[in-house]
LOVODREN-881934 format. One record per atom (N, C-alpha, C, O, CB): residue in one letter; x, y, z; atom name. Coordinates in nm, 2 decimals. Glycine has a CB too. Layout:
! residues N
<r=A, east=X, north=Y, up=Z, a=CA>;
...
! end
This chain:
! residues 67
<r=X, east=-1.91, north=-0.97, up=1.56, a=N>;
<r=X, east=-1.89, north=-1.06, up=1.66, a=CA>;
<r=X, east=-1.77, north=-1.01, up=1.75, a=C>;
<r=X, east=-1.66, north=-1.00, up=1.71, a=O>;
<r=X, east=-1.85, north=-1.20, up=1.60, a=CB>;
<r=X, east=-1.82, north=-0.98, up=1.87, a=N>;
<r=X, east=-1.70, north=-0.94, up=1.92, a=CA>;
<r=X, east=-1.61, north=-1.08, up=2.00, a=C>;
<r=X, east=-1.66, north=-1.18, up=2.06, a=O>;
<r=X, east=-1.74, north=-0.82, up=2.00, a=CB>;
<r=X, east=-1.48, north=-1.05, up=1.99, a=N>;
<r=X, east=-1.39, north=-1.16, up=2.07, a=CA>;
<r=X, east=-1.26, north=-1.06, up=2.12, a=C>;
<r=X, east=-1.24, north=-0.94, up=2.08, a=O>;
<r=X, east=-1.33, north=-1.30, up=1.96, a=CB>;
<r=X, east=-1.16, north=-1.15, up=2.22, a=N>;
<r=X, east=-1.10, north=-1.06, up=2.26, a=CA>;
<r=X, east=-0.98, north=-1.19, up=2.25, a=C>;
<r=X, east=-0.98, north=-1.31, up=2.26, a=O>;
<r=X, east=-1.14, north=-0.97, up=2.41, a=CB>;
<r=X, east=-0.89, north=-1.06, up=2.21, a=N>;
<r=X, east=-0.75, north=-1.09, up=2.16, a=CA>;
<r=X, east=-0.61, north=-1.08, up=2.20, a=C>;
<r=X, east=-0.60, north=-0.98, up=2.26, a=O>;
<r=X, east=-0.74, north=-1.05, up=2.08, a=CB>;
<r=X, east=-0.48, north=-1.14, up=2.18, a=N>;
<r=X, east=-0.40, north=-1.08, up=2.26, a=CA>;
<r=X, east=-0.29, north=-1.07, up=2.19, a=C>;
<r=X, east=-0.19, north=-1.14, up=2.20, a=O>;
<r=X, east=-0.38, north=-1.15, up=2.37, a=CB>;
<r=X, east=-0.31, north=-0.97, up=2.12, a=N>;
<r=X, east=-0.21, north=-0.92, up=1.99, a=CA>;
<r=X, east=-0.09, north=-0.85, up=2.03, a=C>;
<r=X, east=-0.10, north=-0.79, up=2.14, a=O>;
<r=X, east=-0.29, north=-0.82, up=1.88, a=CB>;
<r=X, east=0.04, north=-0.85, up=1.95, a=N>;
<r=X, east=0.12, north=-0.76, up=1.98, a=CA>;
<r=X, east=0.07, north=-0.56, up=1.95, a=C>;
<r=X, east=0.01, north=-0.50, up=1.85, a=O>;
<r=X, east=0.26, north=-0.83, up=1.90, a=CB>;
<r=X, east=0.12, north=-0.52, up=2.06, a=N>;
<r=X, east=0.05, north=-0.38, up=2.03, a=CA>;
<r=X, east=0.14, north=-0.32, up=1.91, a=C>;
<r=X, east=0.09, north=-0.24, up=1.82, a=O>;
<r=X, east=0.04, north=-0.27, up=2.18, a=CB>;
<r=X, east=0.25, north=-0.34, up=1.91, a=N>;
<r=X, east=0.40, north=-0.27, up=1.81, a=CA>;
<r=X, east=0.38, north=-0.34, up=1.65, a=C>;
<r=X, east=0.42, north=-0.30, up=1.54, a=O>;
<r=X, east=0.62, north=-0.35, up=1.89, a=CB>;
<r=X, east=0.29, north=-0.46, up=1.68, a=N>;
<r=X, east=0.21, north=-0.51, up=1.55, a=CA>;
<r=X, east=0.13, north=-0.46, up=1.53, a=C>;
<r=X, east=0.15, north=-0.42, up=1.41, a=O>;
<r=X, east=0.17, north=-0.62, up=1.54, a=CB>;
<r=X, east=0.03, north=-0.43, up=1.56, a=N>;
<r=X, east=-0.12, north=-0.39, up=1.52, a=CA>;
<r=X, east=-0.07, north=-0.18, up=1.48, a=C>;
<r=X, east=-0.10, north=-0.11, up=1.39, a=O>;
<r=X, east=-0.27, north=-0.44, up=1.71, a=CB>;
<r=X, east=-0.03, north=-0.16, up=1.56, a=N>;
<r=X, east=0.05, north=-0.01, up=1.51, a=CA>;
<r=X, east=0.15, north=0.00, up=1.40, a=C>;
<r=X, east=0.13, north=0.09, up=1.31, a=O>;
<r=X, east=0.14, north=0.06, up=1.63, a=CB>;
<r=X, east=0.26, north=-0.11, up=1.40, a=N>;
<r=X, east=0.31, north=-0.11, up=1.21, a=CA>;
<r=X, east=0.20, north=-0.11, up=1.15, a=C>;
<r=X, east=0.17, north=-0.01, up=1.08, a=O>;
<r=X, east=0.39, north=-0.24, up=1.13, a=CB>;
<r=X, east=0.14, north=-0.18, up=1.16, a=N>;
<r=X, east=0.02, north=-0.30, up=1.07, a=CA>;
<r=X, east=-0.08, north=-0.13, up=1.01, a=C>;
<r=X, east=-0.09, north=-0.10, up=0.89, a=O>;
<r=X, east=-0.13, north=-0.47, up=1.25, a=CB>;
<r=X, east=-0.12, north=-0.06, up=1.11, a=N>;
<r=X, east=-0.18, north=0.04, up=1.11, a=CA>;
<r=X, east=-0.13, north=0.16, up=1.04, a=C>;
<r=X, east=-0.20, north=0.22, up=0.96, a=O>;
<r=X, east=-0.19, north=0.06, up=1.21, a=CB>;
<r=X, east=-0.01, north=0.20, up=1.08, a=N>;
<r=X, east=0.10, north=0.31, up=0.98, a=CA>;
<r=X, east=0.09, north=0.26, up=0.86, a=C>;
<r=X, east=0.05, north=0.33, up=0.77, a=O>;
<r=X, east=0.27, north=0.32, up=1.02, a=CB>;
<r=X, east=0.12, north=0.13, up=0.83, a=N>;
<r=X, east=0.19, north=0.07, up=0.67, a=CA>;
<r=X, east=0.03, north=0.08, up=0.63, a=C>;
<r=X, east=0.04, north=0.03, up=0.52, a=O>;
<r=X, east=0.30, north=-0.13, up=0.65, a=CB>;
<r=X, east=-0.08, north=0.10, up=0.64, a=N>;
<r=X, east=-0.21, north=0.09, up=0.56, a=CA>;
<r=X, east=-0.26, north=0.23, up=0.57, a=C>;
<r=X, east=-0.34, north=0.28, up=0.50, a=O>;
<r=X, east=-0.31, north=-0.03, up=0.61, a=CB>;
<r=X, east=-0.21, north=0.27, up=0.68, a=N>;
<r=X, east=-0.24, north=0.40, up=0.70, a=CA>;
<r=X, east=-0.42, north=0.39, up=0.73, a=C>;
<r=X, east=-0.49, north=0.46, up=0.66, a=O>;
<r=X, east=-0.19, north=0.48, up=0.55, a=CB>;
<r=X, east=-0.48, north=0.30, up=0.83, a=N>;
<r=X, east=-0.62, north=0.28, up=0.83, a=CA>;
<r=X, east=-0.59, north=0.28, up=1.02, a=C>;
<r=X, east=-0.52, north=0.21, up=1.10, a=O>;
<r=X, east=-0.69, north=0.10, up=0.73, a=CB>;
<r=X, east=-0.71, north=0.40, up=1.06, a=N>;
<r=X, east=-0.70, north=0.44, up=1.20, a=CA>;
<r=X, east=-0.78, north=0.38, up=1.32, a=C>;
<r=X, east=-0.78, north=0.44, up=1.42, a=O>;
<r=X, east=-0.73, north=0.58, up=1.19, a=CB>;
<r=X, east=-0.85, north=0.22, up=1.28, a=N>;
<r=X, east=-0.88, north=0.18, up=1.38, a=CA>;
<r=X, east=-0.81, north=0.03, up=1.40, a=C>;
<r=X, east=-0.73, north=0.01, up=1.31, a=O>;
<r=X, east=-1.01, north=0.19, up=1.39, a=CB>;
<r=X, east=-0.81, north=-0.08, up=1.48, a=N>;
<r=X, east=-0.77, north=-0.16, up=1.52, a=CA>;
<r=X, east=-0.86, north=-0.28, up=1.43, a=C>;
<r=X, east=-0.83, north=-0.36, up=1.34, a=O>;
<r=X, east=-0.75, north=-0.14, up=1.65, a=CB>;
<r=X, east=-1.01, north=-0.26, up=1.53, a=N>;
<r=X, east=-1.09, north=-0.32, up=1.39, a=CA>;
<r=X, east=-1.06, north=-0.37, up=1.25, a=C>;
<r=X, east=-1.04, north=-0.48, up=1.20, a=O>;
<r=X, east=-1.16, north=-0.23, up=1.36, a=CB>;
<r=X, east=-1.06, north=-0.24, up=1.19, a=N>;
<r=X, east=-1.06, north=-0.22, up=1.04, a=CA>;
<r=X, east=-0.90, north=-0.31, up=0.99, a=C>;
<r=X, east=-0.90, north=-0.40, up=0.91, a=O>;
<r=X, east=-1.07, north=-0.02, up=1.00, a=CB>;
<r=X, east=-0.80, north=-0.26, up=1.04, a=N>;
<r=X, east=-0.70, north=-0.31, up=1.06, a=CA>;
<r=X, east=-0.67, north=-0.48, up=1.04, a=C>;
<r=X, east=-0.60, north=-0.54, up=0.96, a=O>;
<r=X, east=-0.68, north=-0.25, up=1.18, a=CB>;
<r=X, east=-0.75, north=-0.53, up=1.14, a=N>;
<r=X, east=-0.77, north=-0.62, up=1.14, a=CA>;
<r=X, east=-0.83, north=-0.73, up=1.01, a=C>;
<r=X, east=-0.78, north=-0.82, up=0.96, a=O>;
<r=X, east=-0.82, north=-0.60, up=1.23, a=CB>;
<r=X, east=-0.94, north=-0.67, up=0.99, a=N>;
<r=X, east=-1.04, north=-0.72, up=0.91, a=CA>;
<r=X, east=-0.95, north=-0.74, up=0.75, a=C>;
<r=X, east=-0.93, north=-0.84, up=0.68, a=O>;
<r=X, east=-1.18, north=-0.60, up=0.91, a=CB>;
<r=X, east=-0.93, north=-0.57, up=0.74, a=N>;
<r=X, east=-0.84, north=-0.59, up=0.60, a=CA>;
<r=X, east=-0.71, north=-0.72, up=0.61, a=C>;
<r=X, east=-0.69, north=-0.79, up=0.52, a=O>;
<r=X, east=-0.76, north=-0.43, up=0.58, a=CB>;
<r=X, east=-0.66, north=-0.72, up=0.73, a=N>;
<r=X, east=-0.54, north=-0.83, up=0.68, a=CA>;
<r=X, east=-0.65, north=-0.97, up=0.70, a=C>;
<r=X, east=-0.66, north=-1.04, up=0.60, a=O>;
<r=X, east=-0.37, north=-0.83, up=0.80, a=CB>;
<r=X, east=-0.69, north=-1.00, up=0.78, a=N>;
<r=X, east=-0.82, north=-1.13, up=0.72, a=CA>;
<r=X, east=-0.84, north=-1.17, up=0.60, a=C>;
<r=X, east=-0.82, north=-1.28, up=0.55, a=O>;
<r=X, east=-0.97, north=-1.10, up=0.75, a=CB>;
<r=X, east=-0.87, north=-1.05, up=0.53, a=N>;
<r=X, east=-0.93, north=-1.02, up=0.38, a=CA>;
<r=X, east=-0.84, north=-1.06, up=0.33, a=C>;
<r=X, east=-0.85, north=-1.16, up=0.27, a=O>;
<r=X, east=-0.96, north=-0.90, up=0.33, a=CB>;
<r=X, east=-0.70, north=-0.98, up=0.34, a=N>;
<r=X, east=-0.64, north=-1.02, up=0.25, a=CA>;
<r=X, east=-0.56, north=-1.13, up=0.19, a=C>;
<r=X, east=-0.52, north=-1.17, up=0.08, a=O>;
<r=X, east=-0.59, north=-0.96, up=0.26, a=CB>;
<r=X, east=-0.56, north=-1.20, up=0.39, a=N>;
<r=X, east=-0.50, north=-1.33, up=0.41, a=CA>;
<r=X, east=-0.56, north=-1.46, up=0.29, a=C>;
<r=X, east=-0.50, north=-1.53, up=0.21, a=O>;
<r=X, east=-0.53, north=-1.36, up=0.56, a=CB>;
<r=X, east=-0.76, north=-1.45, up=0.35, a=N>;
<r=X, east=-0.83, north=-1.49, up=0.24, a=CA>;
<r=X, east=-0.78, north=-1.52, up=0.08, a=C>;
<r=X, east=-0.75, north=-1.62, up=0.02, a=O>;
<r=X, east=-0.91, north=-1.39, up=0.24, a=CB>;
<r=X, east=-0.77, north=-1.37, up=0.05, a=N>;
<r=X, east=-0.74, north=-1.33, up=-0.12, a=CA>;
<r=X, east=-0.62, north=-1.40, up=-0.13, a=C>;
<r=X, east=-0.62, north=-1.47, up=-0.22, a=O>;
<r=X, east=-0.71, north=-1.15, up=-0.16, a=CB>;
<r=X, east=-0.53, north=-1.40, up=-0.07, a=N>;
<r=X, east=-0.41, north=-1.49, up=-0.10, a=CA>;
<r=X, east=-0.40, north=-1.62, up=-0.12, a=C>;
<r=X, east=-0.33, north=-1.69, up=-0.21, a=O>;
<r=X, east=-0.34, north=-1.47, up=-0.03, a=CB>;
<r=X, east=-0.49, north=-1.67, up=0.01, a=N>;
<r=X, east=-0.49, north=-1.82, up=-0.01, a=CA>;
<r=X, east=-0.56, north=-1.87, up=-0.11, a=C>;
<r=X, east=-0.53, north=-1.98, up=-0.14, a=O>;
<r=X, east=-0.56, north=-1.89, up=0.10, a=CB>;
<r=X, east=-0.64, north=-1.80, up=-0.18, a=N>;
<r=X, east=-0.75, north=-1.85, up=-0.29, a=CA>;
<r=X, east=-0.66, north=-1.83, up=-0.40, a=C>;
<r=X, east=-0.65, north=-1.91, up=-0.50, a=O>;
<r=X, east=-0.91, north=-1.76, up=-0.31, a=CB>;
<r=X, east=-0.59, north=-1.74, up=-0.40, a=N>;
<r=X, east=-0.46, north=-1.73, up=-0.57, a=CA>;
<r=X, east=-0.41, north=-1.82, up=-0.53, a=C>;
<r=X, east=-0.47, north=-1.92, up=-0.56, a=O>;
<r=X, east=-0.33, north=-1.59, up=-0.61, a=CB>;
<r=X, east=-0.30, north=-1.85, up=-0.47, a=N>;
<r=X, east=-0.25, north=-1.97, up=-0.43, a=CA>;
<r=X, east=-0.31, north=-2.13, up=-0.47, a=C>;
<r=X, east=-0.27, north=-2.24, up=-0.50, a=O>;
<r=X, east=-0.25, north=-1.95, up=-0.30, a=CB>;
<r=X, east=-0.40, north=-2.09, up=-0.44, a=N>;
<r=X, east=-0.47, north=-2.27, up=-0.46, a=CA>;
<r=X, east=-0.53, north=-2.24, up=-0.62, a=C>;
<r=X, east=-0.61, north=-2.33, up=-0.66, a=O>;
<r=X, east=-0.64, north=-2.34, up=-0.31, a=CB>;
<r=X, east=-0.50, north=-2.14, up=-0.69, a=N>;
<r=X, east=-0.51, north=-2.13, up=-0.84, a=CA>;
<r=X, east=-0.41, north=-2.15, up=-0.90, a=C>;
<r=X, east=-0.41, north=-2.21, up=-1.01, a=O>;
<r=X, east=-0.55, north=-2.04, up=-0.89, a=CB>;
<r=X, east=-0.30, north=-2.09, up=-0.84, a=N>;
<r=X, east=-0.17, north=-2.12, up=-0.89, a=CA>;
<r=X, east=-0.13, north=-2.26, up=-0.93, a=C>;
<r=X, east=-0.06, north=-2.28, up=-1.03, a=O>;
<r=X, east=-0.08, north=-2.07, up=-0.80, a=CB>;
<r=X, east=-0.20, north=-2.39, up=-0.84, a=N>;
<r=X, east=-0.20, north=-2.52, up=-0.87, a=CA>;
<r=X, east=-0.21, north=-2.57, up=-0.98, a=C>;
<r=X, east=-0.14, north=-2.66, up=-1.02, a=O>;
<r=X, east=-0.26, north=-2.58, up=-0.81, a=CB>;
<r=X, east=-0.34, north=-2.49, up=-1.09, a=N>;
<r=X, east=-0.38, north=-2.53, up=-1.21, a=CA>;
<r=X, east=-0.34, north=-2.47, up=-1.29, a=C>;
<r=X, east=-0.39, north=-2.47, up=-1.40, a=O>;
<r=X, east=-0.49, north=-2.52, up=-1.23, a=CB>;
<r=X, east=-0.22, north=-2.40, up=-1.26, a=N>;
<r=X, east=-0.13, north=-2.35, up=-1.43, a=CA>;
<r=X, east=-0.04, north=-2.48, up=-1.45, a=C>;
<r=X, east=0.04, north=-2.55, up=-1.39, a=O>;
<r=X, east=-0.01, north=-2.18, up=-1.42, a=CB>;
<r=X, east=-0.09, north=-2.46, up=-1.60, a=N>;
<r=X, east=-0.06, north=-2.53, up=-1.66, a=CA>;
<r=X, east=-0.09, north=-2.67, up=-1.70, a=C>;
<r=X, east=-0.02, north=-2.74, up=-1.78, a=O>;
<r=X, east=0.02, north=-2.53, up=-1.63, a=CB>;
<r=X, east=-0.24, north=-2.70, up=-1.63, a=N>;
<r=X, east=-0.32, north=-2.80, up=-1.59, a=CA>;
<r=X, east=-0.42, north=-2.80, up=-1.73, a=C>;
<r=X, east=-0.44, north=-2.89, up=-1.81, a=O>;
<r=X, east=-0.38, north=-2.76, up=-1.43, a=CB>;
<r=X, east=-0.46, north=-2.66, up=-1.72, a=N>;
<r=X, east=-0.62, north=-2.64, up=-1.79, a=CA>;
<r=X, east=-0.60, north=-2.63, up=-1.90, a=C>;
<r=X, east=-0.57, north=-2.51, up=-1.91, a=O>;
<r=X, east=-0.71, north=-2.52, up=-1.75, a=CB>;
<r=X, east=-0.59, north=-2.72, up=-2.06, a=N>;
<r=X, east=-0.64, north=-2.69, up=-2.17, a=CA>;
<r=X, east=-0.71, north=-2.58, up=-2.25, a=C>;
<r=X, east=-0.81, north=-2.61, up=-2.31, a=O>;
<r=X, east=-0.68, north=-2.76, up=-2.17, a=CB>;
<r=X, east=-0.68, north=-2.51, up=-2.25, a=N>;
<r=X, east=-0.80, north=-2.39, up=-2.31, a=CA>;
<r=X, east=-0.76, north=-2.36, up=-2.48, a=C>;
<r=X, east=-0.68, north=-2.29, up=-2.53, a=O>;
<r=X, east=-0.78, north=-2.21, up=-2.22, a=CB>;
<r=X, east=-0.87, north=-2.45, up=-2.54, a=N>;
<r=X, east=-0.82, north=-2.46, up=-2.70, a=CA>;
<r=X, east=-0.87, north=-2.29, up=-2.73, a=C>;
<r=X, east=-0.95, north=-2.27, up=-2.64, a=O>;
<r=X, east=-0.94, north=-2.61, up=-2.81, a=CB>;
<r=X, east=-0.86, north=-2.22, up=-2.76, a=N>;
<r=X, east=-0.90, north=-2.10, up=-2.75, a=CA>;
<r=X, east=-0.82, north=-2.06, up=-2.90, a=C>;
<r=X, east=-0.70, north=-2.11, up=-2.92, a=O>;
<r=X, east=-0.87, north=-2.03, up=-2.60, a=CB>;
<r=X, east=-0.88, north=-1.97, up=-3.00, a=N>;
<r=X, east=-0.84, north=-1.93, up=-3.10, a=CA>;
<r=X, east=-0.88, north=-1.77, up=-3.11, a=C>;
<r=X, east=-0.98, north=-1.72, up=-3.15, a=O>;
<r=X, east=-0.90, north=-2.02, up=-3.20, a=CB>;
<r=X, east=-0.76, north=-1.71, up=-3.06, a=N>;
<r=X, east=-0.84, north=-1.57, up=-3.02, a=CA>;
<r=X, east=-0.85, north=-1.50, up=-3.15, a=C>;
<r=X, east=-0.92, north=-1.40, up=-3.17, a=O>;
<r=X, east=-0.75, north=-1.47, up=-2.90, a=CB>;
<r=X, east=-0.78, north=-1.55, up=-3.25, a=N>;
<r=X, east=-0.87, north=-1.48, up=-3.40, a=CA>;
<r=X, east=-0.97, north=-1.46, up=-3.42, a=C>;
<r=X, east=-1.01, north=-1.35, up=-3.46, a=O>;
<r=X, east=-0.88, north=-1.53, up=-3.50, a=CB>;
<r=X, east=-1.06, north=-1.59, up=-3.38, a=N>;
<r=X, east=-1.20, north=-1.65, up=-3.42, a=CA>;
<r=X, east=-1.24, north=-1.61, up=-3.32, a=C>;
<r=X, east=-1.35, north=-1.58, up=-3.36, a=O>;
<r=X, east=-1.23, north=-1.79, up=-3.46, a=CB>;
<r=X, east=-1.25, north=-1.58, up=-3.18, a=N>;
<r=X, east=-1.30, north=-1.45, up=-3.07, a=CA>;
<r=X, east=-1.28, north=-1.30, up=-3.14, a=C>;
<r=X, east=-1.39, north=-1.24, up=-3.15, a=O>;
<r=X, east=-1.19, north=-1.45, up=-2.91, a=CB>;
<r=X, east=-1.22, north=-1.26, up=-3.17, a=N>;
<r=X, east=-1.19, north=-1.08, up=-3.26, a=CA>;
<r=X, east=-1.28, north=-1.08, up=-3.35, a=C>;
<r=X, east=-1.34, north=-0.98, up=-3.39, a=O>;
<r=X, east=-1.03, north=-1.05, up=-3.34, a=CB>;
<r=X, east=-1.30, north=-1.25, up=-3.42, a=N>;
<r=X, east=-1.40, north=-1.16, up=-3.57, a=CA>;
<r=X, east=-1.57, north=-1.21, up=-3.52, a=C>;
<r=X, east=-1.66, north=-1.19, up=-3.60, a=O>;
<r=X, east=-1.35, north=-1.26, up=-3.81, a=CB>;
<r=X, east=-1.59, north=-1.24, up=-3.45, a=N>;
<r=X, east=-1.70, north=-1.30, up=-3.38, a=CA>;
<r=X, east=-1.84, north=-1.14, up=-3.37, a=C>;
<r=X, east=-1.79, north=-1.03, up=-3.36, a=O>;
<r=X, east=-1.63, north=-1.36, up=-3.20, a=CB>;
<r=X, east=-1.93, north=-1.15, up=-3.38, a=N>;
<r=X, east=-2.02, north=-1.00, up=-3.40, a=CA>;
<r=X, east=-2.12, north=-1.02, up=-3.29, a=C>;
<r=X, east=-2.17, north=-1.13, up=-3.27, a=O>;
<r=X, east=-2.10, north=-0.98, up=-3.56, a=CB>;
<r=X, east=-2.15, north=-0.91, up=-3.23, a=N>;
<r=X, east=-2.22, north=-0.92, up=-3.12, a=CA>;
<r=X, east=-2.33, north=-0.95, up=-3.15, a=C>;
<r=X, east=-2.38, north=-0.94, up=-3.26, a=O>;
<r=X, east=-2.21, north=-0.82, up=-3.06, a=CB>;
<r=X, east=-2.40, north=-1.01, up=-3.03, a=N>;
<r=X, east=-2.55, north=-1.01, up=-3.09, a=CA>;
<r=X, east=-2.65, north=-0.96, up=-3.03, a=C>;
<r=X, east=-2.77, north=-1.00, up=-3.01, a=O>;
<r=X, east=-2.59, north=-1.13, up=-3.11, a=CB>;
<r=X, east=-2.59, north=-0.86, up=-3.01, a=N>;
<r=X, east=-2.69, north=-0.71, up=-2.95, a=CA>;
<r=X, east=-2.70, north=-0.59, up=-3.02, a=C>;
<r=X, east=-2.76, north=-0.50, up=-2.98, a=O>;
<r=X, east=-2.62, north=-0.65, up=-2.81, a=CB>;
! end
């Protein structure tokens, strides 16, 4: 999709050096991405300490595959 934007240029060139990734595009996309990836840990971070997990990792170790 293309759209047009009105970014700082001294931004998108750090942005570019610090990833070391040589188009503007790509540049782009990755911090999207990553923005993404962050917001989704974040809204996980809410459930520590929330979730119960009776879990007996003994009785996981002696458990035998069944393959």
């Amino acid at each position: 999709m293309r759209t047009t934007l009105d970014l700082p240029e001294k931004l998108i060139n750090n942005a570019m050096k610090a990833t070391k990734i040589n188009t503007k595009t790509k540049v782009i996309v990755v911090a999207l991405e990553d923005l993404i990836r962050k917001s989704k840990i974040s809204g996980l971070k809410d459930y520590k300490g929330k979730v119960d997990l009776s879990i007996d990792m003994n009785t996981i170790r002696e458990r035998q595959c069944r393959y």
